[in-house]
Structure formats: structure tokens, C-alpha cells
PAGUFI-790857 format. One record per residue: x, y, z negated of N, C-alpha, C, CB in turn. Coordinates in Angstrom, 3 decimals. Last residue first. Glycine has a CB too. Layout:
// residues N
<pt><n_x>X</n_x><n_y>Y</n_y><n_z>Z</n_z><ca_x>X</ca_x><ca_y>Y</ca_y><ca_z>Z</ca_z><c_x>X</c_x><c_y>Y</c_y><c_z>Z</c_z><cb_x>X</cb_x><cb_y>Y</cb_y><cb_z>Z</cb_z></pt>
...
This chain:
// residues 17
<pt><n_x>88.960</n_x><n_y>-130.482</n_y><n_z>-124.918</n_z><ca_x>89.639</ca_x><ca_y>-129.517</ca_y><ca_z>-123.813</ca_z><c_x>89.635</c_x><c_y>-128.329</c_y><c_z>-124.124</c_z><cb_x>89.088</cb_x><cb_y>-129.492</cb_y><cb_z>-122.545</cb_z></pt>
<pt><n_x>87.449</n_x><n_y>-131.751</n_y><n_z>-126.878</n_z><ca_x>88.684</ca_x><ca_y>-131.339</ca_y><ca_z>-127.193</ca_z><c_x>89.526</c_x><c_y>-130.332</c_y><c_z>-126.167</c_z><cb_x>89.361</cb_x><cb_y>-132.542</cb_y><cb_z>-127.403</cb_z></pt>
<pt><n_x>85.283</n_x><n_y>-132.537</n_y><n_z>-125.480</n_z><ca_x>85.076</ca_x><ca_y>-131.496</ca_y><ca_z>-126.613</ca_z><c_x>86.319</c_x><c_y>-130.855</c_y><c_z>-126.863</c_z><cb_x>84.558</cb_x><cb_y>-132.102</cb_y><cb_z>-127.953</cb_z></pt>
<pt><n_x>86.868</n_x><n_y>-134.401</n_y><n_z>-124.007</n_z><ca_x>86.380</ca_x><ca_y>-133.627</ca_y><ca_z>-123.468</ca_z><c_x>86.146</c_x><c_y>-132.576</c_y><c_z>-124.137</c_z><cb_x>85.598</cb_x><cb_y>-134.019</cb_y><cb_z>-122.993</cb_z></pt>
<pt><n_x>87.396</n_x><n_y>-136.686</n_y><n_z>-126.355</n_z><ca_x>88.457</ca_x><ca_y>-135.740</ca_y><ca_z>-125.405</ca_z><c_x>87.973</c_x><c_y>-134.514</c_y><c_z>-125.003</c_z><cb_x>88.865</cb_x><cb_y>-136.382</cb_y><cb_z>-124.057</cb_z></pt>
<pt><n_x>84.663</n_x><n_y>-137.365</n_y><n_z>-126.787</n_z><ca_x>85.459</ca_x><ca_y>-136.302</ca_y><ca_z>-128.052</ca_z><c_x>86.567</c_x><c_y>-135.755</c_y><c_z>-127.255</c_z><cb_x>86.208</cb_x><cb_y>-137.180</cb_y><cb_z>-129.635</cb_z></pt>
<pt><n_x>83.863</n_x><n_y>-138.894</n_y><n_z>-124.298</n_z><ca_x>82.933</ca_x><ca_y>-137.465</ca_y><ca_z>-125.047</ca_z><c_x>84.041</c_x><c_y>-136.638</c_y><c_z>-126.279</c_z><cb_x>81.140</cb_x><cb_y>-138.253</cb_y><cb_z>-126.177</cb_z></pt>
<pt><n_x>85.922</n_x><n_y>-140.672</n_y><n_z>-124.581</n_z><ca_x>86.142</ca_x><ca_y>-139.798</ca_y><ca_z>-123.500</ca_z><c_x>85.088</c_x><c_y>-138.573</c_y><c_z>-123.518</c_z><cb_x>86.057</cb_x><cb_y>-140.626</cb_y><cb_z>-122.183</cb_z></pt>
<pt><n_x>84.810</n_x><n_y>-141.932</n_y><n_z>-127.139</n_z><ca_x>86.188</ca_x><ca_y>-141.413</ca_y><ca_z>-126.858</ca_z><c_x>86.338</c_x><c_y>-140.351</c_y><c_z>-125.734</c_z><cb_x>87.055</cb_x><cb_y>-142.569</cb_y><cb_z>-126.498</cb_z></pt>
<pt><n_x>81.927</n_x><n_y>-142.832</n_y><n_z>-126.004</n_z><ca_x>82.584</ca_x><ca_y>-141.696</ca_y><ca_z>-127.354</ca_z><c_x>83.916</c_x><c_y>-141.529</c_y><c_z>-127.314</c_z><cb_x>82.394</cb_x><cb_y>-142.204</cb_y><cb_z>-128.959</cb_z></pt>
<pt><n_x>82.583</n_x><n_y>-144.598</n_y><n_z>-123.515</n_z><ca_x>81.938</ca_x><ca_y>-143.413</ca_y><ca_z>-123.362</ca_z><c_x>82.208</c_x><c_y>-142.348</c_y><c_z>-125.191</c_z><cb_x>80.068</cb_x><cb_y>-143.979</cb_y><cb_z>-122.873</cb_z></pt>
<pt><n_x>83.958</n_x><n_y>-146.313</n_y><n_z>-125.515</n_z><ca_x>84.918</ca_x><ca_y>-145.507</ca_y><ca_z>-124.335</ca_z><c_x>83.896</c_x><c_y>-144.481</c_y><c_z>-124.093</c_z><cb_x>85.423</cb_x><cb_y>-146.441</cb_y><cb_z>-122.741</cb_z></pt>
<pt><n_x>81.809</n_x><n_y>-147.718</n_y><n_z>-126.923</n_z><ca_x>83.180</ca_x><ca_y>-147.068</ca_y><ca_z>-127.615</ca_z><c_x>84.266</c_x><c_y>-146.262</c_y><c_z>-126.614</c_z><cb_x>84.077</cb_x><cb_y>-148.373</cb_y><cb_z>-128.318</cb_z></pt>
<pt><n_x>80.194</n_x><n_y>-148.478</n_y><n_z>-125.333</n_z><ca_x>79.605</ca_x><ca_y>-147.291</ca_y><ca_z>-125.927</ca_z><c_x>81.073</c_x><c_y>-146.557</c_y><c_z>-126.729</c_z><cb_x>78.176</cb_x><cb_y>-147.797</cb_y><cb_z>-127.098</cb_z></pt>
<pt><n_x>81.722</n_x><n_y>-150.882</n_y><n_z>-123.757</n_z><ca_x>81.286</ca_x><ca_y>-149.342</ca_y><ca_z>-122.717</ca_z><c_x>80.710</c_x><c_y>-148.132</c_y><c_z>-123.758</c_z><cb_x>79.681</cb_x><cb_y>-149.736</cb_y><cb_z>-121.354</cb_z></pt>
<pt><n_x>82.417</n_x><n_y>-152.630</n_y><n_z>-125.793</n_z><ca_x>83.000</ca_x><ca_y>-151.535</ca_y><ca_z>-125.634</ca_z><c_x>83.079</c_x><c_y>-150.141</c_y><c_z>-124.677</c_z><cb_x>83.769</cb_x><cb_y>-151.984</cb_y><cb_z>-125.639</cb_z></pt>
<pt><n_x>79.789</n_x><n_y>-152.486</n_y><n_z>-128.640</n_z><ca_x>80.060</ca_x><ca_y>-152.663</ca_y><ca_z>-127.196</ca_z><c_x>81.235</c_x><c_y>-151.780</c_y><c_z>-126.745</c_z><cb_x>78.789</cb_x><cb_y>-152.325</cb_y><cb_z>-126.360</cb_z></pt>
């Protein structure tokens, strides 16, 4: 789904701050 593949992208950005 792609709402679960954007919510994990924008979770690893965030880690990344």
C-alpha cells in the first residue's frame, strides 16, 4: 500500500534528523 510506504519513508527521515 502506498499510505504504509510513505508513512516508512517519512518514519526513516525523521530518525534521520
Amino acid at each position: 500500500p502506498e499510505g504504509a510506504a510513505v508513512g516508512n519513508y517519512v518514519i526513516q527521515y525523521a530518525l534521520s534528523l
